[in-house]
Steps between C-alpha positions, in 0.01 A plus 500: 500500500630834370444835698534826435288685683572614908245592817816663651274760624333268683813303594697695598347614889458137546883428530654463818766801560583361827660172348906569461446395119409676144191358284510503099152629487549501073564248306303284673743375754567118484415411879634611814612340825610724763706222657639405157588878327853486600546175274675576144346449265138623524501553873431133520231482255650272231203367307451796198141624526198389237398859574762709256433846466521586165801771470552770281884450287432906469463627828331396801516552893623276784275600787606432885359568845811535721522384853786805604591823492831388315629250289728405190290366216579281197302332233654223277338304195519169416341359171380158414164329658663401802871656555580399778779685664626648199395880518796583242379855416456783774193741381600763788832510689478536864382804610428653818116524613331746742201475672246300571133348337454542140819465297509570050771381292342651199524478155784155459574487179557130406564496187781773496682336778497136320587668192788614644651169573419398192168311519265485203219657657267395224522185581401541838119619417319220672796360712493415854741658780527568870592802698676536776516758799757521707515717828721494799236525766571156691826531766673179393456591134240569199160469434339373157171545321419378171285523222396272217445711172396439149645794262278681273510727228205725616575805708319561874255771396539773757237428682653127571821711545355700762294209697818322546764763590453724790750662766384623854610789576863570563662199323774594351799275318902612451784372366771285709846637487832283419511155409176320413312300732270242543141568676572198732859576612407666824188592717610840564230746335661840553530751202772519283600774231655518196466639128229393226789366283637215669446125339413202714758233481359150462381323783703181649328153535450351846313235628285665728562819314385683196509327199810538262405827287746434203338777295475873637282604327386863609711788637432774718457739230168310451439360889456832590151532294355203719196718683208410332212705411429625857856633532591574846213581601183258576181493325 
């Protein structure tokens, strides 16, 4: 069963801000255990969901409902029907997250990020693939959501756009300086600063870690535009 449509309005007051943990509100997440979210891959969920959200290769918005004030974020792809751990390309390098409830990575634009590591994105009309957040909001390490998409050629009409990407207010994203990180290498969530033209490195593989990211696939010259349509401020 394909999905494309979101009650993220609805949703969204519903999720519980006093669990430690993020939620991937849209795509449809592929389960969640609270017990289980520190486990790579998937946060323990390892069985890819019947329920794919049908994905836009254009453009389309990761949507998250976060559980601090702070954290590092990180969202990796992996294609084929059932990946496993390989999330080879990384959509959006870590960056650093503030505040808390509704959380818009607008706008990812698929197809220009596969393109760049030279996929044919033709071929990929129809295809199955899973995403993978990555945050560092457990002590002894990361925690993983995932979602099980099918990519499409037709474009999230703005209202779609708009049901499925909102910010509360005072969210705000920034670059993290030096070296490039992984999500999951620490749980500390304070701020860190930096300039809009930095590149994230690729990330390493670890067992209990984030998945080996062999393609980079998006610098911070185009991180930096991942507010989506309610900006910084909430709707």
């Amino acid at each position: 069963m394909h999905t494309s449509s979101s009650l993220l309005p609805l949703l969204l007051p519903l999720l519980p801000l006093a669990s430690a943990h993020f939620n991937l509100v849209y795509p449809v997440v592929r389960g969640f255990n609270e017990d289980t979210s520190s486990n790579f891959p998937c946060g323990g969920q390892n069985t890819p969901s019947p329920n794919r959200t049908l994905w836009p290769l254009s453009g389309a918005p990761i949507q998250l409902y976060m559980g601090h004030t702070a954290s590092k974020v990180q969202v990796l792809l992996a294609l084929g029907n059932n990946p496993g751990d390989n999330f080879n390309f990384t959509l959006v390098p870590t960056l650093q997250e503030q505040g808390p409830q509704n959380f818009c990575l607008g706008n990812i634009d698929v197809s220009a990020v596969l393109a760049r590591s030279g996929v044919n994105v033709t071929a990929l009309q129809g295809a199955n693939a899973t995403l993978q957040v990555v945050s560092n909001g457990d002590p002894s390490g990361g925690l993983y959501n995932c979602a099980d998409i099918t990519f499409t050629s037709t474009p999230l009409t703005a209202a779609e756009m708009k049901a499925n990407c909102q910010n509360s207010t005072g969210v705000m994203t920034m670059p993290i300086a030096g070296a490039a990180v992984n999500a999951n290498s620490s749980s500390d969530a304070s701020s860190s600063s930096g300039t809009a033209s930095g590149t994230a490195a690729s990330a390493t593989a670890s067992k209990t870690g984030n998945a080996a990211a062999a393609v980079t696939a998006m610098g911070w010259a185009v991180a930096m535009g991942v507010l989506g349509v309610a900006g910084a401020v909430g709707l």
